[in-house]
N, C-alpha and C positions, 0 to 999 in steps of 0.2 A: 484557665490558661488556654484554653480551647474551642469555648461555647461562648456566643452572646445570644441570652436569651433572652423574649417578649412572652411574658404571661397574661389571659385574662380570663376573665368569669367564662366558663363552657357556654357555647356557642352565642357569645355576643359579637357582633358584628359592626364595633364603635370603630369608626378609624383613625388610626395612632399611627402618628408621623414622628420617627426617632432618628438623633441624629448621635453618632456612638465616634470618640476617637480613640483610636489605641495605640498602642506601639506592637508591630509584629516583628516577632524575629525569627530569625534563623532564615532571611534571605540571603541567597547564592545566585549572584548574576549569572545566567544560562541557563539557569531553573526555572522551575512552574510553582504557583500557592496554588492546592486544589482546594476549593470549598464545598460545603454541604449547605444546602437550605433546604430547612425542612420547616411543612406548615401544616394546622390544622384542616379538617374536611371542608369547610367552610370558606370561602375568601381567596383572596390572593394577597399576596408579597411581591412587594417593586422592591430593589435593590439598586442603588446607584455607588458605586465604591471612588471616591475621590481620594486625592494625593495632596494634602497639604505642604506647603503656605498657596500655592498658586489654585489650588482645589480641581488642578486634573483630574476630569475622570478616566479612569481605566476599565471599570466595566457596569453592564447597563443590563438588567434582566430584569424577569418577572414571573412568579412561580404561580399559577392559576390551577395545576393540576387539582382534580378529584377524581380519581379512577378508584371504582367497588369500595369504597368508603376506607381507604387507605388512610392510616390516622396520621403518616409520615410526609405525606406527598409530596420527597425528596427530591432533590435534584444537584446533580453537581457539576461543577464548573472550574476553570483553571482561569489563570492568569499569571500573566509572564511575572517574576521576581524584578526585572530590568521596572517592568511598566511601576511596581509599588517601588524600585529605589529611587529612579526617576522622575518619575510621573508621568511618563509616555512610552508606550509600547512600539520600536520600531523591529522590521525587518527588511532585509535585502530583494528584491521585487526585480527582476527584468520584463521590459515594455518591449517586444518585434513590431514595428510600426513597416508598413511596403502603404506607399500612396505615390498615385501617378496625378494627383492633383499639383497645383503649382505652391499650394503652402497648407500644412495640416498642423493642427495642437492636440496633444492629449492633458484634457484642464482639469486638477481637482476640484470639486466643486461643495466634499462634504467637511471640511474642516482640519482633511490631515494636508503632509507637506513633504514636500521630496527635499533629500538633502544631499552630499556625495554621490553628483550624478555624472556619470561616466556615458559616452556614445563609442560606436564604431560605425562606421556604415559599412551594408553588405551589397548591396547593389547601387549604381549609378551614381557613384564619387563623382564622376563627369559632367553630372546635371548642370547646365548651365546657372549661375548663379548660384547655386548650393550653398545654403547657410543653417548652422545646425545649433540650438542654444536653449539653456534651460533657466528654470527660476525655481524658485520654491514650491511651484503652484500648476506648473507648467511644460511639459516637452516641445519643441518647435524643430519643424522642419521648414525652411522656406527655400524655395526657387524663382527662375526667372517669371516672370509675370505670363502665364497662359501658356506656361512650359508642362507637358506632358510626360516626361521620362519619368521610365519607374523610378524610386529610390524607396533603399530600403535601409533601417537605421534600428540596432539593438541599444538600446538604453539600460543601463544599471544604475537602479540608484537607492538610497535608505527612505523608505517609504514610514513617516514618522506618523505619533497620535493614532495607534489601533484602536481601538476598544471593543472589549467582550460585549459579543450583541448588538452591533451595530456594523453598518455597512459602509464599505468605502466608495463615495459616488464619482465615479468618472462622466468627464462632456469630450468626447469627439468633436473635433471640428474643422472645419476643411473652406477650401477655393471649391466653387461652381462646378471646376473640371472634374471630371475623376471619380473617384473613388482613395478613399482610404481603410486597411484591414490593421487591423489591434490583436495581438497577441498579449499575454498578462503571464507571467511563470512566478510562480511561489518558490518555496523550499525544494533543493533536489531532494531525490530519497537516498538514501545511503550507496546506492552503485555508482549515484551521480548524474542521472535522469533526471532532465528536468522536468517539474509538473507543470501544466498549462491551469490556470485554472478562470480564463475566457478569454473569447474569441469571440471579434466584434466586427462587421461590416459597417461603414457610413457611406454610405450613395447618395448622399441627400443634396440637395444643389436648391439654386431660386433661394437664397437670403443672405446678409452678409456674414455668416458663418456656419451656416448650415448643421448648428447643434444637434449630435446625437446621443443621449444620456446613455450611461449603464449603470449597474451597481455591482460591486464584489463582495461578500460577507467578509470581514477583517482577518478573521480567525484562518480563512482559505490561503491569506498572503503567509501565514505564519508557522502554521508547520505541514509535514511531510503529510500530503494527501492521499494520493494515490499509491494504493499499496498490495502488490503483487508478489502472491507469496505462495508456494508448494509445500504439501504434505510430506512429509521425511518421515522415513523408520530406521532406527538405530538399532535393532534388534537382528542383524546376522552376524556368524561365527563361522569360521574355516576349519581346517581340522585340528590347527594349534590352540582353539579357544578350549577353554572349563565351560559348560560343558561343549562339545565339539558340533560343529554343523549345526548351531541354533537358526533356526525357523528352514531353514534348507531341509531337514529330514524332518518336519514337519509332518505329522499323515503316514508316518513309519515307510517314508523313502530312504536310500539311503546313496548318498553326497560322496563321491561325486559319482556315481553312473546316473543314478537318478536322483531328481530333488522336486520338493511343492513349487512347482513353476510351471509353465508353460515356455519360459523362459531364463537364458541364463545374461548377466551381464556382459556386454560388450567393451572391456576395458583393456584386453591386448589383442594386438593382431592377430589374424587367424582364430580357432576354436578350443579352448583349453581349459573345461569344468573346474578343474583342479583347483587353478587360478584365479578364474574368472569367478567364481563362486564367494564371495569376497568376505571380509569380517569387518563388521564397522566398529571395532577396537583398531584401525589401520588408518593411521596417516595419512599414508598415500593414498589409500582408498578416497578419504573423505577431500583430499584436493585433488584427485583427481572429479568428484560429481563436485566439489562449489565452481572450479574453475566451468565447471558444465552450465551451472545453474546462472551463475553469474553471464554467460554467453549467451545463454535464454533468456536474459533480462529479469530473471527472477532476485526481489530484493529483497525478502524475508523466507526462513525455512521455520517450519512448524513442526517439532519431532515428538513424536508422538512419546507422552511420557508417563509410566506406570506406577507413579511412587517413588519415596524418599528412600534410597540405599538403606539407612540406617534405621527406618522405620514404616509405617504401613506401605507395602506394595504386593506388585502382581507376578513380578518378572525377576524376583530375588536381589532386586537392585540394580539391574542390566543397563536399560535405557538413561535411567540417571547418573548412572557411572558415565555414561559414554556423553551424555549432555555436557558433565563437567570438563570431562578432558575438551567439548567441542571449546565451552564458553570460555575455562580457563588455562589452554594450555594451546590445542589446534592453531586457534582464530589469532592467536596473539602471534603466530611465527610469519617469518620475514616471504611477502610475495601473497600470502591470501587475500581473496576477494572482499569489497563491502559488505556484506553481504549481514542482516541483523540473523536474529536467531531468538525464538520463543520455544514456551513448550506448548505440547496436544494434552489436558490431562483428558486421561482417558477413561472411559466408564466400564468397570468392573464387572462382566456379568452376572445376574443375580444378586449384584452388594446395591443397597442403598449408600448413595453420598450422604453423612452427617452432617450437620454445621462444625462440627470440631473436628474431623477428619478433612475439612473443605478448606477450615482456616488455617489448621498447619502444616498443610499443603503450600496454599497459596504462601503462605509468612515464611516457610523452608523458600521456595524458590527463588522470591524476593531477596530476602536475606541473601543466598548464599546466589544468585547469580542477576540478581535485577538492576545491580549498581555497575555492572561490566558495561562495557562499549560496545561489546558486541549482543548484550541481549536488545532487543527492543522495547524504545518505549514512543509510545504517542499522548501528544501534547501533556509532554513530563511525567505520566504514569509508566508502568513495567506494562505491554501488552499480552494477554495471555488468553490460548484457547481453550474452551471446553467442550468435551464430547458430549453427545447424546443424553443431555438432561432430564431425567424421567418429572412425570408430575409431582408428584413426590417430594423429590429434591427442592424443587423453586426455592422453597421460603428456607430450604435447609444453608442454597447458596448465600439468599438475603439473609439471614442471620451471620452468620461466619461474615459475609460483608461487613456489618454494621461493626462487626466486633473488630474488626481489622480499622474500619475507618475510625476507630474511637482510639486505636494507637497509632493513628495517621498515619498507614499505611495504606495508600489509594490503586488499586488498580484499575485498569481499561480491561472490560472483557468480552470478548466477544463469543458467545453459544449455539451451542446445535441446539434450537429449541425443544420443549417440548412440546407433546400435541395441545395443550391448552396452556396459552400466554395469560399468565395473570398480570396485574398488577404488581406483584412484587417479583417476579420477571425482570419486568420492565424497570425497578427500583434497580437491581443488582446487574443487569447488563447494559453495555453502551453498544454494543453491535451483536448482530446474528451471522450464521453462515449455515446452510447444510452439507453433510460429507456424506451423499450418498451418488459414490462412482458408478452405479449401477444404471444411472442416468446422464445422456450427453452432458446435459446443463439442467442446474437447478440454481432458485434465488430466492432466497431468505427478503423478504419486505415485513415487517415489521413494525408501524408506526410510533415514533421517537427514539428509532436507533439507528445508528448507521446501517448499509444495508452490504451484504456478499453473494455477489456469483461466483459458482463455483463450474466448472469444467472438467468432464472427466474423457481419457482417450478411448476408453472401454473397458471391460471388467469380463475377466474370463479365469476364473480361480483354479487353482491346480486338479481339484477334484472333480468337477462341474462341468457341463457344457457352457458356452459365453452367455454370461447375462444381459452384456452389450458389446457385439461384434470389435472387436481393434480394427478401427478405419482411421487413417491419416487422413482422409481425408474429411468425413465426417467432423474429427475435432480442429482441422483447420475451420469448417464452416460456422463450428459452433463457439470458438474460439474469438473470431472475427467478428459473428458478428455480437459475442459477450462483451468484447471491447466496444464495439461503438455504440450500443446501447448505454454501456457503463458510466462511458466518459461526458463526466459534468458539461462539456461542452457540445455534446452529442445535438442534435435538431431533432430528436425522435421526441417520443412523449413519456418514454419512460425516466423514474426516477433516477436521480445519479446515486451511483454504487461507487464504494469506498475500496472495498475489498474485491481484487480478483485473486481467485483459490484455484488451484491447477488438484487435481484429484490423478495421481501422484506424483512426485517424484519418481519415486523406489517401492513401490508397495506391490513387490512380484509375487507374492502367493495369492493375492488378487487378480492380479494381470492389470494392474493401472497406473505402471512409471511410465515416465516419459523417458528416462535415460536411458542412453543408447544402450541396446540390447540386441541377440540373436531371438528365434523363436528354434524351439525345439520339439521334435518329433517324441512326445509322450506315449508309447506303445511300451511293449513287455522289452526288459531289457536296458540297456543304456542309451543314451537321449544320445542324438543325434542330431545336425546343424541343418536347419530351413533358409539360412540368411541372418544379416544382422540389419536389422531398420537403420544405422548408424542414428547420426544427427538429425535424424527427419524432423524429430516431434521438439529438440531445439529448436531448430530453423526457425519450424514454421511458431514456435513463442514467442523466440525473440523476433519474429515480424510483425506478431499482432502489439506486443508490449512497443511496442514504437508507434504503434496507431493506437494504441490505448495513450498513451502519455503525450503524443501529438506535440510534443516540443523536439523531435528529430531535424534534422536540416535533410530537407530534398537530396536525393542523392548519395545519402550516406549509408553503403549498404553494409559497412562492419560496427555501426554504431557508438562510434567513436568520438562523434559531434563535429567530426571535420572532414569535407568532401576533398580525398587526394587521390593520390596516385594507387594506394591499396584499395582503393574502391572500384578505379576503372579497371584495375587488373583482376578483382576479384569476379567482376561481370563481362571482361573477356574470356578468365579464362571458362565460365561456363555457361557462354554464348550459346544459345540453341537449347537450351535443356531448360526444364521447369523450374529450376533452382527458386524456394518458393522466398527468400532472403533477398538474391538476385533481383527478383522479377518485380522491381520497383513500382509500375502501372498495375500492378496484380492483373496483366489479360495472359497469364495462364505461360507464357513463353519469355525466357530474357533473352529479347532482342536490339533491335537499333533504337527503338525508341527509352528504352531504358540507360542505353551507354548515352544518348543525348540528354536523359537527365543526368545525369554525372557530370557532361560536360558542360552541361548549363550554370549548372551548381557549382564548380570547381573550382576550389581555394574558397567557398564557404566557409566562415565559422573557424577558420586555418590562425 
């Protein structure tokens, strides 16, 4: 009910062409089928999955791995439920087209087809002649003949025939005049940011259409790509928690004159340890940091988590108690942000991970929080992190894997490597990430995973002198330029990165949140107030998350996706000052040329 298997004599290498029909069930339009293929050391596996009577395909791969003579050389893969009820896998795609040529197309050329296609134009409704029309195959802008005026036209439309493994090929093409620029946006993420996932220039002129090919991967149009997410710790208590002032009297301080910080939370007016020292058992506590998180553009939180309540853990149940109230009780009330939510499982020190301690781990949080709205998943699976995987562990994860995928239970994971990447590594994770805050920026590359940067503000732990200075400015520059590297459509030469990781949120006995905080005078006695950084290290996120996702409209400096009146108010009123949100040109000052982009832009996107 599970397996279709190919047997033959050990290591013969005759090749066998099989063609298998079945009935699959238990599809749910909105859902994902995840498969496995797995194949001998030897050879390769083509896989073509078609949809009868019309025999659509829906996905198209090919398994050639042999990595350290892996007898598995697995691989797995998803496909929409829609594309097997159907036979065609569509999603919703918007096209930003701005050409100052007198007529541009944006033409498919590999086999799919647009259907429900919807325009607006943003710039130069006035164009003389202006005619705007679509086909199935086709966008069309046309103008008066050897007419120059910019116009600029957003397209929405159902971008039909995906298929796993194959690419969607677009032709540019344009008038002599000009120029034309292509935008392409996939799936928002859950806060509602749009992805961009290419960006095309055609200059090309001297032919009667001056064709300029591209290619998209199908998969990119289809789900939530870019994915910007912070470390969370759910582990403080005030003085009314059992037991009292957890992780705050950390190092036998004692809360509130003194605590393990260098810092205390900045969440009421004025200086007040008592309060500000906070319990993340609190409601209010925890809308007050999403409403935060959510204003830094951050779309997934990763809380760091030490085991099942009701069975093996590190923290007596702590942080999965507090996960639960987040995933089933918080997130569900009236006014919370999009905001997804996974766990951190975290590594033990001194304990080996087992495969049985690994699988009912993972099988408890699925189970009991992988089916909510608000946990995350990517491309249909539950996404989940994991700490510091020792050597050791690997084949401990890949077992407990296999054994969860054999009661189709599939997860996305993504790991803190360990120092030696095997092959069976590589079998049981789909992405990497490093969490080491003790460094500006570090990046997990990988080959055949997705890849994560991670960003940290600085690391200065209660006890310690700083391991890495707290500079604003520093994690603006390393923040900046982790976005423009990151982004699929970057011009540099590095790889594109999936995952951007902020190193932390909230993780003050380190000294590595970003949320708004005081710093405090740590001498003998009770702490005393230096300042509070406020929104600094927001601000300046949500400015890079808007050059990370590069689908913002000019101008728009509350991120709202519509250039009005709260934007030019928000850049007069802090005219002259560095505001780094503000200061739309980033040359360092918001001045005139910045409120002229807002006015350039205004009633954008409106």
């Amino acid at each position: 009910s599970k397996w279709i298997s190919v047997s033959k004599a050990p290591y013969d290498t005759t090749r066998v062409t099989l063609r298998v029909r079945a009935r699959l069930y238990g599809l749910r339009s909105g859902s994902w089928v995840w498969y496995l293929l797995w194949k001998g050391d030897i050879g390769s596996v083509s896989l073509d999955i078609r949809i009868p009577p019309s025999e659509s395909r829906i996905a198209l791969l090919t398994n050639s791995q042999n990595i350290d003579n892996n007898p598995n050389n697995d691989q797995t893969f998803y496909v929409e439920d829609d594309a097997h009820l159907y036979g065609v896998a569509r999603k919703t795609v918007q096209y930003r087209i701005w050409t100052n040529s007198d007529w541009t197309h944006l033409v498919l050329t590999g086999g799919q087809w647009f259907s429900n296609v919807q325009w607006r134009v943003l710039q130069g409704a006035n164009a003389p002649g202006l005619t705007i029309s679509a086909t199935t195959t086709a966008l069309r802008i046309h103008k008066q003949g050897y007419d120059t005026t910019p116009v600029e036209v957003l397209f929405t439309a159902t971008l039909n025939g995906l298929v796993y493994g194959e690419a969607v090929i677009y032709e540019s093409r344009k008038g002599s005049l000009g120029q034309t620029r292509i935008q392409v946006y996939g799936v928002p993420g859950p806060t509602g940011k749009r992805t961009e996932i290419a960006r095309e220039i055609n200059n090309r002129s001297g032919t009667a259409t001056n064709p300029y090919p591209f290619t998209v991967w199908a998969r990119e149009h289809a789900e939530w790509e870019d994915i910007v997410g912070a470390f969370f710790y759910p582990w403080y208590g005030n003085a009314y928690d059992n037991p009292p002032w957890s992780h705050w009297n950390e190092g036998g301080y004692s809360p509130p004159c003194s605590w393990a910080s260098h810092f205390l939370p900045d969440i009421l007016p004025g200086y007040y340890p008592p309060s500000e020292l906070y319990s993340s058992n609190s409601f209010e506590t925890f809308r007050w940091q999403t409403q935060l998180m959510a204003q830094a553009g951050i779309e997934l939180g990763i809380v760091s988590w030490w085991g099942m309540e009701n069975g093996p853990n590190a923290d007596y149940g702590y942080s999965d108690r507090v996960f639960r109230r987040i995933i089933n009780d918080w997130m569900n009330r009236p006014g919370m942000p999009p905001i997804k939510w996974t766990v951190y499982l975290e590594a033990i020190p001194g304990f080996v991970r087992r495969s049985d301690l690994i699988y009912q781990s993972i099988r408890y949080i699925v189970t009991n929080y992988g089916n909510s709205p608000h946990f995350v998943r990517l491309y249909g699976a539950p996404l989940l992190f994991v700490y510091a995987i020792s050597d050791n562990e690997v084949n401990e994860f890949a077992m407990a894997l296999q054994q969860l995928w054999q009661e189709g239970i599939i997860v996305y994971l993504n790991g803190h490597p360990p120092d030696y990447t095997s092959s069976e590594a590589l079998r049981a994770f789909q992405a990497w990430h490093y969490y080491e805050p003790a460094h500006r920026e570090t990046h997990a590359v990988i080959p055949g995973a997705a890849q994560s940067r991670s960003v940290s503000p600085g690391f200065w732990k209660y006890n310690e002198t700083p391991r890495l200075q707290r500079d604003a400015g520093g994690y603006q520059t390393a923040i900046q330029r982790w976005a423009d590297i990151s982004s699929r459509h970057s011009h540099t030469t590095d790889p594109y990165v999936q995952f951007l990781l902020i190193e932390t949120w909230n993780e003050y006995n380190e000294g590595t949140q970003i949320e708004p905080a005081h710093a405090v005078s740590s001498g003998p006695g009770c702490y005393t107030d230096l300042g509070s950084y406020g929104r600094l290290y927001v601000d300046i996120t949500n400015q890079t998350v808007r050059q990370f996702k590069m689908g913002e409209q000019e101008g728009d400096v509350n991120g709202d996706g519509c250039v009005n009146d709260s934007d030019l108010l928000t850049v007069l009123f802090v005219f002259g000052s560095a505001d780094p949100v503000a200061d739309l040109n980033r040359d360092g000052v918001v001045d005139d040329a910045d409120l002229l982009l807002v006015l350039f832009h205004f009633g954008s996107e409106c």
